[in-house]
PyMOL commands that place a pseudoatom at each C-alpha (Angstrom):
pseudoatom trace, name=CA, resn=UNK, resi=1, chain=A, elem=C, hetatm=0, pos=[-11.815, -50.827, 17.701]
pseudoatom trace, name=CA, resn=UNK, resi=2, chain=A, elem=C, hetatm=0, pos=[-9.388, -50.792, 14.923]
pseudoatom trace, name=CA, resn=UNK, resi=3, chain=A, elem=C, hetatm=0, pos=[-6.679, -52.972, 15.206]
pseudoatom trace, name=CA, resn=UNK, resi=4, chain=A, elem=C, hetatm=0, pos=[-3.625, -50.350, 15.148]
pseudoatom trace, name=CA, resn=UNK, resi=5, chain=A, elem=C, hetatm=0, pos=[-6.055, -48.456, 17.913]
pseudoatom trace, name=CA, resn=UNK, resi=6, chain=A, elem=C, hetatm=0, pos=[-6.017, -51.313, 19.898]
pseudoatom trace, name=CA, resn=UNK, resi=7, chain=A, elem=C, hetatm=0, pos=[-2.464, -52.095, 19.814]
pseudoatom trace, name=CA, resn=UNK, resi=8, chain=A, elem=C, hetatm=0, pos=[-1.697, -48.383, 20.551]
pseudoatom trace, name=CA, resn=UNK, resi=9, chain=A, elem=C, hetatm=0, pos=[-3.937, -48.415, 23.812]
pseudoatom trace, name=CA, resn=UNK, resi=10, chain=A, elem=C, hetatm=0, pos=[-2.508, -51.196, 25.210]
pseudoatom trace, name=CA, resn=UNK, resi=11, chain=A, elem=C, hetatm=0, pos=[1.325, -49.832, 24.661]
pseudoatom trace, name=CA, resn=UNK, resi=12, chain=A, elem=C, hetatm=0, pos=[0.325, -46.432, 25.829]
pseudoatom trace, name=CA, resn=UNK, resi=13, chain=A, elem=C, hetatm=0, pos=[2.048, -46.734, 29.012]
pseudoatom trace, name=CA, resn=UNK, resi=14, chain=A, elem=C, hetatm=0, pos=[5.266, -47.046, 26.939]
pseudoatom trace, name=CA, resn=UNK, resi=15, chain=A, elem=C, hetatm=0, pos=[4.363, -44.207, 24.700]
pseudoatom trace, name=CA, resn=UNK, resi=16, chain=A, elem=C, hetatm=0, pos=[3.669, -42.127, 27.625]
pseudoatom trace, name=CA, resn=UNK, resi=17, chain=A, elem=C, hetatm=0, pos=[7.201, -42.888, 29.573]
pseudoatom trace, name=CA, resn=UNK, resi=18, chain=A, elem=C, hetatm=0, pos=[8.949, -41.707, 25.455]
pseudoatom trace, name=CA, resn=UNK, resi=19, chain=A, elem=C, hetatm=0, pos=[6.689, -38.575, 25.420]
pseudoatom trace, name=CA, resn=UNK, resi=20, chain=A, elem=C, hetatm=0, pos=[7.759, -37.567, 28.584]
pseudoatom trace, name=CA, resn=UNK, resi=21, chain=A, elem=C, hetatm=0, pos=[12.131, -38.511, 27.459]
pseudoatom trace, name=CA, resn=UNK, resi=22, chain=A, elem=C, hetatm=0, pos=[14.752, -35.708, 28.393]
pseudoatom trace, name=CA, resn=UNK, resi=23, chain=A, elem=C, hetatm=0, pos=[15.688, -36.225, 25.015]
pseudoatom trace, name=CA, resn=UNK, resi=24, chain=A, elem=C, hetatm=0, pos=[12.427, -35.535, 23.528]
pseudoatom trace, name=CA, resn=UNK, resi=25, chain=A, elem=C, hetatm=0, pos=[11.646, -32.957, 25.286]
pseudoatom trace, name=CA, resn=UNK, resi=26, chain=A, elem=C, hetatm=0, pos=[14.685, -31.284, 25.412]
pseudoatom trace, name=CA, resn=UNK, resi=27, chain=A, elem=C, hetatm=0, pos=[14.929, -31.586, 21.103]
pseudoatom trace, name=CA, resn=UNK, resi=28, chain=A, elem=C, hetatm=0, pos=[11.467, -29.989, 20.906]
pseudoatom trace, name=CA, resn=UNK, resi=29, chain=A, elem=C, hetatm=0, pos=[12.261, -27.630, 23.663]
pseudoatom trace, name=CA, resn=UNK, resi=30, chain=A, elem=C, hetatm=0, pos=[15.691, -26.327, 21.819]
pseudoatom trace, name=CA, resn=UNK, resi=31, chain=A, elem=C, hetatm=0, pos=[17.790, -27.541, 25.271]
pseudoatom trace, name=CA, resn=UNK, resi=32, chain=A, elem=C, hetatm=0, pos=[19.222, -30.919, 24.450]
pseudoatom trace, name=CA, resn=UNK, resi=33, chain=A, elem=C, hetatm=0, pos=[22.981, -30.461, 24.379]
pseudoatom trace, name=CA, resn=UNK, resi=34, chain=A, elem=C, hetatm=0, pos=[24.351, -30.565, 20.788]
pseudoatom trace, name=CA, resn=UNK, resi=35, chain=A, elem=C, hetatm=0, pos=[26.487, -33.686, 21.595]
pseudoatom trace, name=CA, resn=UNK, resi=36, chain=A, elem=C, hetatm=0, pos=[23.410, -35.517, 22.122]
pseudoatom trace, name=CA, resn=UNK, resi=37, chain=A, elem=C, hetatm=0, pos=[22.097, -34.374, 18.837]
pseudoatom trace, name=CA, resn=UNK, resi=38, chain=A, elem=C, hetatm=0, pos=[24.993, -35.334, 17.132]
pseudoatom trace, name=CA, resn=UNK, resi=39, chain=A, elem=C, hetatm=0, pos=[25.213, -38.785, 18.452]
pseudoatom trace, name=CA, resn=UNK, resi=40, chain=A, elem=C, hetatm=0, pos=[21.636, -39.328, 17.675]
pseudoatom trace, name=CA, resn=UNK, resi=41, chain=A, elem=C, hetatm=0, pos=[22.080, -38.283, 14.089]
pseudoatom trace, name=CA, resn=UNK, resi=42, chain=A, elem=C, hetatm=0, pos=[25.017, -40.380, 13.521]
pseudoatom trace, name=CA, resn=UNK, resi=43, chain=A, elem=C, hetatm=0, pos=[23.122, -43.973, 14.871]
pseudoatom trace, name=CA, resn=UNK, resi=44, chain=A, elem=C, hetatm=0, pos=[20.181, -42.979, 13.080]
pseudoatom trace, name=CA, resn=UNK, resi=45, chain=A, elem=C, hetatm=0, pos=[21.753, -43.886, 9.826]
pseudoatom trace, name=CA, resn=UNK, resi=46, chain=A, elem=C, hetatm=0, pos=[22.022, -47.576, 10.743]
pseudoatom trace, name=CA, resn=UNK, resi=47, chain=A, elem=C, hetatm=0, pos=[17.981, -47.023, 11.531]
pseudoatom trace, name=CA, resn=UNK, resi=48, chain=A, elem=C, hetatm=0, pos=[17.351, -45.694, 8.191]
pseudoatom trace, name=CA, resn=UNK, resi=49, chain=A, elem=C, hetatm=0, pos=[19.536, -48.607, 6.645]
pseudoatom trace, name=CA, resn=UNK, resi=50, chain=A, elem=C, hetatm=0, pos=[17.800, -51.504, 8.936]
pseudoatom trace, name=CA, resn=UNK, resi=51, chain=A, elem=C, hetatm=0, pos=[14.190, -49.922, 7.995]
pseudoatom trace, name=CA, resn=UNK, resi=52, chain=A, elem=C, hetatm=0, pos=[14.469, -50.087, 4.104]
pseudoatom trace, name=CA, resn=UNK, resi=53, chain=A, elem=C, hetatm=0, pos=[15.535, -53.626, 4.534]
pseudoatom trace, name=CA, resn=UNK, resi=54, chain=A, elem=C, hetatm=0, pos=[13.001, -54.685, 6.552]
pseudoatom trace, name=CA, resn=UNK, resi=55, chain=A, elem=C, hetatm=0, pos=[10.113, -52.857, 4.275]
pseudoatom trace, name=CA, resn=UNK, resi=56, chain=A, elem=C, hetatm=0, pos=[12.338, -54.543, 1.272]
pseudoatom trace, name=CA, resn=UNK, resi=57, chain=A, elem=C, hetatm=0, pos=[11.933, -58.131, 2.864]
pseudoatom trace, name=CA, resn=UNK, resi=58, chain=A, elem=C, hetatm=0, pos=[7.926, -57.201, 3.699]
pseudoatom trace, name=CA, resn=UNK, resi=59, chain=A, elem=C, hetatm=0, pos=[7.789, -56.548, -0.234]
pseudoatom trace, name=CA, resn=UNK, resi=60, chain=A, elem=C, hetatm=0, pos=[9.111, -59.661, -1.239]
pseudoatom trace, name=CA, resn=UNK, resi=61, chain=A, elem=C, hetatm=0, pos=[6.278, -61.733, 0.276]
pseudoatom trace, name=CA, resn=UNK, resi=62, chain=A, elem=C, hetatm=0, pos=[3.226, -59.431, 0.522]
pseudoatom trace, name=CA, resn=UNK, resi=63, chain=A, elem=C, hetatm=0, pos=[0.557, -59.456, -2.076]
pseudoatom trace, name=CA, resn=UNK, resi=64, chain=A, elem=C, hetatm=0, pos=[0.392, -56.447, -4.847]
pseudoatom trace, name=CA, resn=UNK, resi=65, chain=A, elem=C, hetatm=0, pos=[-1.029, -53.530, -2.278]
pseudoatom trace, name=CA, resn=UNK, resi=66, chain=A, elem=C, hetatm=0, pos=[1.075, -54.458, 0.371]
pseudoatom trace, name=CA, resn=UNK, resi=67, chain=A, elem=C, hetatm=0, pos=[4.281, -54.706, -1.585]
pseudoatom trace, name=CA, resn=UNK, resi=68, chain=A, elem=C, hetatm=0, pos=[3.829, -51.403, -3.292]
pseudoatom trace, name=CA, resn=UNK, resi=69, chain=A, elem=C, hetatm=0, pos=[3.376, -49.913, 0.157]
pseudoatom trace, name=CA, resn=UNK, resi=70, chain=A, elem=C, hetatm=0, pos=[6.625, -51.212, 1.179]
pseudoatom trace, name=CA, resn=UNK, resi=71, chain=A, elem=C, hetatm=0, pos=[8.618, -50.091, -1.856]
pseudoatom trace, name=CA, resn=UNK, resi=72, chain=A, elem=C, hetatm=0, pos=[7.386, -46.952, -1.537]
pseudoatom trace, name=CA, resn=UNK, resi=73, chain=A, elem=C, hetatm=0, pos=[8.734, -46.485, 1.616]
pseudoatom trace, name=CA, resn=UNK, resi=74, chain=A, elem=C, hetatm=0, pos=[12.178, -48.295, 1.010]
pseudoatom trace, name=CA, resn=UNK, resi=75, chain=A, elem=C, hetatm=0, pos=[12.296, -45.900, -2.101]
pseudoatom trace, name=CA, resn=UNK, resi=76, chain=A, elem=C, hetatm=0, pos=[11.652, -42.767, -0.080]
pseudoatom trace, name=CA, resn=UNK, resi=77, chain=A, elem=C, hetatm=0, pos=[13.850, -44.229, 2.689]
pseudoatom trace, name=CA, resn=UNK, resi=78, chain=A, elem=C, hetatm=0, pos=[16.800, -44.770, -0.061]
pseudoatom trace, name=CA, resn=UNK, resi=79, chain=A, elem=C, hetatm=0, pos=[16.411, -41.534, -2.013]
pseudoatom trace, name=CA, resn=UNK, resi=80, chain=A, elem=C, hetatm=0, pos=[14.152, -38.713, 0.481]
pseudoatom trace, name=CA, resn=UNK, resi=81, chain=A, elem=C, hetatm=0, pos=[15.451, -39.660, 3.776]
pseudoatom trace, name=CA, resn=UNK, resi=82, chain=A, elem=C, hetatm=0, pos=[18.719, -40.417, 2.703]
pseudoatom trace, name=CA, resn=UNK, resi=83, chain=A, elem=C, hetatm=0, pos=[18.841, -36.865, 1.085]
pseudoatom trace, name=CA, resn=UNK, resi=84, chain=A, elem=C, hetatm=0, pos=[17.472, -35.461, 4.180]
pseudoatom trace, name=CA, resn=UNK, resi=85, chain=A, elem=C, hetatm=0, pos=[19.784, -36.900, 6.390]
pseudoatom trace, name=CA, resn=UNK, resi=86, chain=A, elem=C, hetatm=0, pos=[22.948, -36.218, 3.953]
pseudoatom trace, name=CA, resn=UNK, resi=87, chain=A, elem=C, hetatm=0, pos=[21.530, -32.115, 4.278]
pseudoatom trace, name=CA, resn=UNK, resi=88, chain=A, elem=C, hetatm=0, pos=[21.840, -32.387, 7.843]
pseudoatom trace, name=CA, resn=UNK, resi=89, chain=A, elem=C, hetatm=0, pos=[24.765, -34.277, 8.014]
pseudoatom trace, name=CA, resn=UNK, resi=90, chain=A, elem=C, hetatm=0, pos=[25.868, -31.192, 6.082]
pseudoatom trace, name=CA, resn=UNK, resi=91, chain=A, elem=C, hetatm=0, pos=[24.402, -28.507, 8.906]
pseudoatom trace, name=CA, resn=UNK, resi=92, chain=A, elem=C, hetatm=0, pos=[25.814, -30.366, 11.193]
pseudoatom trace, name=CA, resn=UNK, resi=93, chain=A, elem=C, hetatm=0, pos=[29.089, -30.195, 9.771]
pseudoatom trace, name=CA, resn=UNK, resi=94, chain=A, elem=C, hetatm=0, pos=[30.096, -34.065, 9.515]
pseudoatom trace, name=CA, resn=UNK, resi=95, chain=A, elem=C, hetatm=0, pos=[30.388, -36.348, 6.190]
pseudoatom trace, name=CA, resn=UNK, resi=96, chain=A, elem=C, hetatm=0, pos=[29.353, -39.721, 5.620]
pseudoatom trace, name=CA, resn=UNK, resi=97, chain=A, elem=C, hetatm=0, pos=[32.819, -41.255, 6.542]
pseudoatom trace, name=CA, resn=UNK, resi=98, chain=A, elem=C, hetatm=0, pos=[31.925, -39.505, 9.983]
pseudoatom trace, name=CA, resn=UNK, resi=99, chain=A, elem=C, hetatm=0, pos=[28.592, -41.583, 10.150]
pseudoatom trace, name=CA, resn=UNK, resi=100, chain=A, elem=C, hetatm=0, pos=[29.853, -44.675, 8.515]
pseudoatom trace, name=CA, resn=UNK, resi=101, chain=A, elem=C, hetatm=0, pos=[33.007, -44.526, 11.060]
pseudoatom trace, name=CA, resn=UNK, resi=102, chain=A, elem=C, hetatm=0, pos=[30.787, -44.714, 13.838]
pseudoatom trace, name=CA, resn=UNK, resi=103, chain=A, elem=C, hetatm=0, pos=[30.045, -48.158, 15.466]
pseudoatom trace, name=CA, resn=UNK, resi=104, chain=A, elem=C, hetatm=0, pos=[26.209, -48.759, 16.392]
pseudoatom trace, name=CA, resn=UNK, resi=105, chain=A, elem=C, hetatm=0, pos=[25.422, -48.891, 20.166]
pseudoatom trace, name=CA, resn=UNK, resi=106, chain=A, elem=C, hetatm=0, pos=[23.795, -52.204, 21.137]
pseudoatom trace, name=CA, resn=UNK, resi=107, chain=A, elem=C, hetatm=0, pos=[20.573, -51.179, 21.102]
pseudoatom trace, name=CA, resn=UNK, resi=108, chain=A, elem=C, hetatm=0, pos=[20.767, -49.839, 17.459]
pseudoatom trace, name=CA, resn=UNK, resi=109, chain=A, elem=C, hetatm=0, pos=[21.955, -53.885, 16.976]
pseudoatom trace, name=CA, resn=UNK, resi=110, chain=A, elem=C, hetatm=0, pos=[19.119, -55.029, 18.844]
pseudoatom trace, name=CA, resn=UNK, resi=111, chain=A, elem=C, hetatm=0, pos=[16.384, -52.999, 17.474]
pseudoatom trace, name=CA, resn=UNK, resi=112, chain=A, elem=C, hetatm=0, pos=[17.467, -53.905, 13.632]
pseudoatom trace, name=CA, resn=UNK, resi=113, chain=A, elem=C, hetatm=0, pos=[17.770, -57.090, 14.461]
pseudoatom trace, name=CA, resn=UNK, resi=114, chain=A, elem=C, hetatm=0, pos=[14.038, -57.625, 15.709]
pseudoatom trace, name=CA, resn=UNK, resi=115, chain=A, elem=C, hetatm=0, pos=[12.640, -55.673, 12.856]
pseudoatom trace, name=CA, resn=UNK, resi=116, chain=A, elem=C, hetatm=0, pos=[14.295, -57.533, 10.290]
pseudoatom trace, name=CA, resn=UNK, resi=117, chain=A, elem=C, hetatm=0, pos=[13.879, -61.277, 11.898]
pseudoatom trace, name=CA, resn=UNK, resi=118, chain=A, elem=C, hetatm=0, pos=[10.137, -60.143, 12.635]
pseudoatom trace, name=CA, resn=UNK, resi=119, chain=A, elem=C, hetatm=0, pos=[10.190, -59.016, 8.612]
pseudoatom trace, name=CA, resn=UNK, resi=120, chain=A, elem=C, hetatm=0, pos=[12.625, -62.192, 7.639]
pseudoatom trace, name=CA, resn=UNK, resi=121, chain=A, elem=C, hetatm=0, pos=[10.664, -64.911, 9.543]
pseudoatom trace, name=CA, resn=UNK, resi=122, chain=A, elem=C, hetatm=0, pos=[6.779, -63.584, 10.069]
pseudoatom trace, name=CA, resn=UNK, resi=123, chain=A, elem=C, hetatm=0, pos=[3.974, -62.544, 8.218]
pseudoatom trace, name=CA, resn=UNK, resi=124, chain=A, elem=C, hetatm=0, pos=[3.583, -59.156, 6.271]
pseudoatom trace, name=CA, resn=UNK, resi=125, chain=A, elem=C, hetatm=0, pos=[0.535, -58.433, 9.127]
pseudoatom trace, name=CA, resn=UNK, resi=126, chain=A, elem=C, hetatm=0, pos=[3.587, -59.214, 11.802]
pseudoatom trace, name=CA, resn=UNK, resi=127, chain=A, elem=C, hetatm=0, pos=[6.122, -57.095, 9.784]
pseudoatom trace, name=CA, resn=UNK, resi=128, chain=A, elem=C, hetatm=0, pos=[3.923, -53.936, 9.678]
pseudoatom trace, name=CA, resn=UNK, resi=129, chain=A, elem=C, hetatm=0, pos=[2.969, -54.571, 13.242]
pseudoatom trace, name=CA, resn=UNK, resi=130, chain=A, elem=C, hetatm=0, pos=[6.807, -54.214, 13.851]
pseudoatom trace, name=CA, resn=UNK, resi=131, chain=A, elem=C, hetatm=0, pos=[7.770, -51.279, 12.132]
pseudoatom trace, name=CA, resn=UNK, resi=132, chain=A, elem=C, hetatm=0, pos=[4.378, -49.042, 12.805]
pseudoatom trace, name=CA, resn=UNK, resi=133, chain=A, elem=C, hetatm=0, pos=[6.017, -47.666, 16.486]
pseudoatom trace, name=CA, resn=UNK, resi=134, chain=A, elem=C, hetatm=0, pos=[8.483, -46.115, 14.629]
pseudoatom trace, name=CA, resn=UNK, resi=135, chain=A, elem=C, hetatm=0, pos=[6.418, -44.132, 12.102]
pseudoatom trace, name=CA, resn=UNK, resi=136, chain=A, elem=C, hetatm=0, pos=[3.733, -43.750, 14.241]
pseudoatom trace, name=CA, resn=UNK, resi=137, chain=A, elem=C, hetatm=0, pos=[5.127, -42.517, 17.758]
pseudoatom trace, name=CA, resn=UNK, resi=138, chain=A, elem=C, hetatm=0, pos=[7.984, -39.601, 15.397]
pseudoatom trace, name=CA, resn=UNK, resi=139, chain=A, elem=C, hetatm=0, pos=[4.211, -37.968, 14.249]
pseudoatom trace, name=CA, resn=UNK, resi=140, chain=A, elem=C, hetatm=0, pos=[2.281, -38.244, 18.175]
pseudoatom trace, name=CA, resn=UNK, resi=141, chain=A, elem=C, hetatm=0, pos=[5.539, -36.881, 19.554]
pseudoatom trace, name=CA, resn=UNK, resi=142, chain=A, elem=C, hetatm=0, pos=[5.400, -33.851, 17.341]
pseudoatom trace, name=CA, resn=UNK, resi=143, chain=A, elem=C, hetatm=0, pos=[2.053, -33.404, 17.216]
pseudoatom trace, name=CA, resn=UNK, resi=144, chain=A, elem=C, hetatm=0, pos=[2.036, -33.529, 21.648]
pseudoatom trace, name=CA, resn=UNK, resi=145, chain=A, elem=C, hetatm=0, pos=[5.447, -31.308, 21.344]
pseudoatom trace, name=CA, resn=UNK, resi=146, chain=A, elem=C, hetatm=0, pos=[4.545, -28.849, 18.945]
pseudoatom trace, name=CA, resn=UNK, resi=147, chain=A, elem=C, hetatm=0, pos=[3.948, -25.991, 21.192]
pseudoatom trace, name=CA, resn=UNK, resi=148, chain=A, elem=C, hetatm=0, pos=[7.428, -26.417, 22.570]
pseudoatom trace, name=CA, resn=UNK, resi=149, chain=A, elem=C, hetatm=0, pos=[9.165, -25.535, 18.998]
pseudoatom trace, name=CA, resn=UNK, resi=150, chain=A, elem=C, hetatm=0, pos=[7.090, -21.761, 19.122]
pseudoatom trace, name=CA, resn=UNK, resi=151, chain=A, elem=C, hetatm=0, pos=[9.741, -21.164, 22.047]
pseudoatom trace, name=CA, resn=UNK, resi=152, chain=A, elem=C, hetatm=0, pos=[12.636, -23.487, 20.181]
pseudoatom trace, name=CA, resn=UNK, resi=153, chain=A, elem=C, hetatm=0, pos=[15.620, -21.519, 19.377]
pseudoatom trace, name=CA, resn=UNK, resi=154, chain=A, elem=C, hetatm=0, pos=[17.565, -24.202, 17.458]
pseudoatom trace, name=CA, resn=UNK, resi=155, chain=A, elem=C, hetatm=0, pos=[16.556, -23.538, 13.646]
pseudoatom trace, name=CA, resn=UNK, resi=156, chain=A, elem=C, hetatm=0, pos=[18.605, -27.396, 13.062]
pseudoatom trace, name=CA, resn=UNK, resi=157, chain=A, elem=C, hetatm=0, pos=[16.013, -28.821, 15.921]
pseudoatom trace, name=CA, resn=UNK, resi=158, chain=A, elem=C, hetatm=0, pos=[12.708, -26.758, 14.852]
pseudoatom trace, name=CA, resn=UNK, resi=159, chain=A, elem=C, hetatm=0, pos=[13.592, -28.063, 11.251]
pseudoatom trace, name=CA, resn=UNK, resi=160, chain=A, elem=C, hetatm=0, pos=[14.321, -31.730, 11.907]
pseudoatom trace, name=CA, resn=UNK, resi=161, chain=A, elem=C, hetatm=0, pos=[10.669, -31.260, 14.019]
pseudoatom trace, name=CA, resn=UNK, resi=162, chain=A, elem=C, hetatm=0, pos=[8.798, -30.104, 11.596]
pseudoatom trace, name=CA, resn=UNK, resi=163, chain=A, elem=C, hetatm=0, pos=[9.179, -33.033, 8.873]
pseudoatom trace, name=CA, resn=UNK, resi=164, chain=A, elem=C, hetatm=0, pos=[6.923, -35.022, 11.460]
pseudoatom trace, name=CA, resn=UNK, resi=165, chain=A, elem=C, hetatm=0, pos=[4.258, -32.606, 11.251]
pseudoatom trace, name=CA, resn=UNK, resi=166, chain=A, elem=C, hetatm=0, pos=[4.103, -32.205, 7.693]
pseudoatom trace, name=CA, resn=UNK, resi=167, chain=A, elem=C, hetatm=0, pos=[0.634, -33.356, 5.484]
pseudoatom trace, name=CA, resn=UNK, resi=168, chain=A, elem=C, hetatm=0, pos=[2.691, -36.058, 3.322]
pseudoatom trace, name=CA, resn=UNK, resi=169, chain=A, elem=C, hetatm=0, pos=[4.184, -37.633, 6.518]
pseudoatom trace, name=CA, resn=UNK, resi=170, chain=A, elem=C, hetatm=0, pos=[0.735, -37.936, 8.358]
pseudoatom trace, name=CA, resn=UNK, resi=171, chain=A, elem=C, hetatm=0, pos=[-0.450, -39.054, 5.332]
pseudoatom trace, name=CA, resn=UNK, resi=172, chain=A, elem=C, hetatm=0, pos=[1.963, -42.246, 5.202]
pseudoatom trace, name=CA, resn=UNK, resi=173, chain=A, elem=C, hetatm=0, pos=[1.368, -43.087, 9.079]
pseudoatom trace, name=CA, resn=UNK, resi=174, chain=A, elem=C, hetatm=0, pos=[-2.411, -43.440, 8.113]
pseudoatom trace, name=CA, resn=UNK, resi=175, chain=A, elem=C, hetatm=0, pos=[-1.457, -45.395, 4.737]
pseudoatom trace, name=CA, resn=UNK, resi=176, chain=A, elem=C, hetatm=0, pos=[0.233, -47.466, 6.835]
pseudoatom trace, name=CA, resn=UNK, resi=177, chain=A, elem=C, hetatm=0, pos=[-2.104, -48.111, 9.684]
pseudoatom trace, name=CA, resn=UNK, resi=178, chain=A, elem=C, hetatm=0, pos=[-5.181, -48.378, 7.098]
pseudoatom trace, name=CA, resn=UNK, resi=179, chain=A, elem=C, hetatm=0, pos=[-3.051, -51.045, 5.316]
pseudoatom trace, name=CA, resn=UNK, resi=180, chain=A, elem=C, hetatm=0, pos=[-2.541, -53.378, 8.734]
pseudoatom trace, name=CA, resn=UNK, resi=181, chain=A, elem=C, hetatm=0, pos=[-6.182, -52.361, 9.724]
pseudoatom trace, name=CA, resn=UNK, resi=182, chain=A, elem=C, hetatm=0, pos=[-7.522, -53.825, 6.639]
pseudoatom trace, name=CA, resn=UNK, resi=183, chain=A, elem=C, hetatm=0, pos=[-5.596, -56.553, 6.441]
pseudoatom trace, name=CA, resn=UNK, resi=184, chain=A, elem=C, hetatm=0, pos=[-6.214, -58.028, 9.914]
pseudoatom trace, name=CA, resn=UNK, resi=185, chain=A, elem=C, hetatm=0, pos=[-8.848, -60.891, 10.498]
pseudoatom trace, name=CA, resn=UNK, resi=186, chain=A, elem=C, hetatm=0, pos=[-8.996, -60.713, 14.046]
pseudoatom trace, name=CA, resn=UNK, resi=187, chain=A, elem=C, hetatm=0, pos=[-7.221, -63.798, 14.744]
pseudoatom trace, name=CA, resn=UNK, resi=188, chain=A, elem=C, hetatm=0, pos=[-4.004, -64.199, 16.548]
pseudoatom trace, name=CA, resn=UNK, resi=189, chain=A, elem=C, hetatm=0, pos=[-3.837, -60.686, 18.712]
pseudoatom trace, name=CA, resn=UNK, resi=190, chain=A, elem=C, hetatm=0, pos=[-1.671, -62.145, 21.797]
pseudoatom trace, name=CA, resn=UNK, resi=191, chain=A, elem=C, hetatm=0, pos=[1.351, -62.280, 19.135]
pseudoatom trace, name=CA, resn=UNK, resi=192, chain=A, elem=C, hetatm=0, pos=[0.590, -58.809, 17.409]
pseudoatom trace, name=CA, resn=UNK, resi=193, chain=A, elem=C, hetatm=0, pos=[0.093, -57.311, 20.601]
pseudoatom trace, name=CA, resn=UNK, resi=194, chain=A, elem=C, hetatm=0, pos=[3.663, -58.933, 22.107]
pseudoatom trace, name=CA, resn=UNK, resi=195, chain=A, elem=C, hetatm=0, pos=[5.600, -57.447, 18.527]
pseudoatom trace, name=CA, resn=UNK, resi=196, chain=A, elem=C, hetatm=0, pos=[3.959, -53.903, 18.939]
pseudoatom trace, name=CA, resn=UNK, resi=197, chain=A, elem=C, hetatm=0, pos=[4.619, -53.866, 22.536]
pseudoatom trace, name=CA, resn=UNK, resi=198, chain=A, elem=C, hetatm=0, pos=[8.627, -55.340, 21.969]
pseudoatom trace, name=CA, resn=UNK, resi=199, chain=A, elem=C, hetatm=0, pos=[9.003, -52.207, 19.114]
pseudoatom trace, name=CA, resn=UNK, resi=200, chain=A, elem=C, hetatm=0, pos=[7.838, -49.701, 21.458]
pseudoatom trace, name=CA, resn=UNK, resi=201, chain=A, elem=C, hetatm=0, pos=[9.758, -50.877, 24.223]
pseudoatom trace, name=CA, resn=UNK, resi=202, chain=A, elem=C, hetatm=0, pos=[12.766, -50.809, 21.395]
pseudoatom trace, name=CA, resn=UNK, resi=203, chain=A, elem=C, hetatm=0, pos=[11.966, -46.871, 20.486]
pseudoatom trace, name=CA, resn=UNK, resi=204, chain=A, elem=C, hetatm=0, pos=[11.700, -46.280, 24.399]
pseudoatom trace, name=CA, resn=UNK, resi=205, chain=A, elem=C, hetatm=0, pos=[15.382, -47.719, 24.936]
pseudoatom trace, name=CA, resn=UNK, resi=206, chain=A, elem=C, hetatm=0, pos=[16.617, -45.866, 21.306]
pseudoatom trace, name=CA, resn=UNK, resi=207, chain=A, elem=C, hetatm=0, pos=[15.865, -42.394, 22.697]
pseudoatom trace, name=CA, resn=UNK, resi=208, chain=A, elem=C, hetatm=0, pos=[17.395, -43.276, 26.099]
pseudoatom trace, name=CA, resn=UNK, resi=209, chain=A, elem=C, hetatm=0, pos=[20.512, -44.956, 24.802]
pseudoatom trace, name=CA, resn=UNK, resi=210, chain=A, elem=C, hetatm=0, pos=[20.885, -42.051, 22.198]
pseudoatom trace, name=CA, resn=UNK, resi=211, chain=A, elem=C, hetatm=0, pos=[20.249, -39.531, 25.638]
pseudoatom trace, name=CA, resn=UNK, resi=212, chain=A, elem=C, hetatm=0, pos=[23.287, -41.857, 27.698]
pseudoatom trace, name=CA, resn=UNK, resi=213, chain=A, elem=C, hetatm=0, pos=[25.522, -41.850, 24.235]
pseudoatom trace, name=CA, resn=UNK, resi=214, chain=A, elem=C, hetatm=0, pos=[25.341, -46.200, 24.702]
pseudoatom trace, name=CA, resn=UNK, resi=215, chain=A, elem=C, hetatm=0, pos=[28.715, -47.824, 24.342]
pseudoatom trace, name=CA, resn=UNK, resi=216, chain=A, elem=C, hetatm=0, pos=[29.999, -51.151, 23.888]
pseudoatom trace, name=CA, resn=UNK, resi=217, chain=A, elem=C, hetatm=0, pos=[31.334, -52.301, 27.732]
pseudoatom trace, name=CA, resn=UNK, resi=218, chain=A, elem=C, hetatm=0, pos=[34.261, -53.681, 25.872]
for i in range(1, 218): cmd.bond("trace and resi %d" % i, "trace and resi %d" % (i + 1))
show_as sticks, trace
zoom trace
C-alpha cells in the first residue's frame, strides 16, 4: 500500500464524520443558509494566505521536483485562487476590505499555525503530509456529493462545487500524492501518520467552526 493510501485508511474515520458535516452537505445540497456561506468565504482567505506560505517554505528546502511542485501551487494559490475567490467575493457582493476586516476564528489560527510550523520546522515529506487533507478531502467530498448538486438550486454553491471536480484539480491531488508516494522510504510512519491524522482532525473542526460562525470568547 501506497503511502498516501495508507495514511488515508487510517484517518478515514475522520473523513467519514466531514463527509457526513451539515455544512457539507447542506453546500452540496443547495440548503446551507447564506450566512454560513458567507462566513465561510470570508475565513477562507486567511486559508488561502496560510497555504501559499506553507508550500513557499516547503520550496525553500525541497530538492528541484519538489520545489517546483510547491511553487506551482503557491503561484496558482497567489494568482488562480486568488482570482477565483476575488469573483466570488464579487457574487457575493462583499470587497476585500470586507474579508480583510474580518478577524480569523481560532481555529483558522490554529490550523495555519500547524501547517506552517509543520512546513517551518519538518521535512518536505512532513510538510506535504500536512497539507495533503486539504487538497485531498475538497476532491472526495465532491466526488461522494456530486449527485446532490443535480438537485442544487444555488448556481453560487453548484459553481464553487464544481472547481473540485474539474480534470486539472484531480490532476494536482494525484501530482501531489505521487510526489509524497515517491518520496517516502518507509521509515518513520508513527510521525506521518500523527501529522495526517492532526490536519484532518484540523479540516473536521474548519467546517464545524465555519457551520457555528466560531468567535473569540473575549
Amino acid at each position: 500500500m501506497s503511502l498516501s493510501s495508507r495514511l488515508r485508511a487510517d484517518a478515514d474515520y475522520i473523513w467519514r464524520k466531514i463527509f457526513e458535516h451539515p455544512f457539507v452537505n447542506g453546500l452540496y445540497s443547495g440548503k446551507l443558509p447564506i450566512e454560513k456561506f458567507i462566513f465561510y468565504v470570508k475565513q477562507d482567505y486567511n486559508y488561502l494566505v496560510g497555504m501559499m506560505r506553507a508550500f513557499s517554505l516547503l520550496a525553500s528546502k525541497a530538492d528541484y521536483e519538489i520545489a517546483r511542485l510547491a511553487l506551482e501551487v503557491a503561484h496558482a494559490d497567489a494568482v488562480i485562487e486568488m482570482n477565483n475567490y476575488l469573483k466570488l467575493l464579487e457574487n457575493l457582493g462583499l470587497t476585500i476590505d470586507d474579508v480583510l476586516s474580518e478577524e480569523p476564528m481560532p481555529t483558522n489560527v490554529a490550523y495555519m499555525n500547524f501547517l506552517l510550523s509543520t512546513c517551518y520546522v519538518g521535512s518536505p515529506i512532513e510538510c506535504l503530509v500536512a497539507v495533503l487533507p486539504c487538497f485531498w478531502s475538497y476532491e472526495e467530498i465532491a466526488e461522494r456529493k456530486k449527485d446532490l448538486l443535480l438537485k442544487n438550486r444555488v448556481e453560487l454553491y453548484v459553481d464553487w462545487a464544481r472547481a473540485y471536480l474539474s480534470k486539472e484539480y484531480k490532476e494536482l491531488v494525484l501530482r501531489i500524492r505521487r510526489t509524497l508516494d515517491g518520496i517516502w522510504d518507509g521509515s518513520n510512519y508513527g510521525k506521518l501518520r500523527r501529522i495526517f491524522v492532526t490536519a484532518s482532525r484540523y479540516e473536521y473542526m474548519f467546517w464545524d467552526a465555519v457551520y457555528r460562525e466560531e468567535r473569540w470568547p473575549v
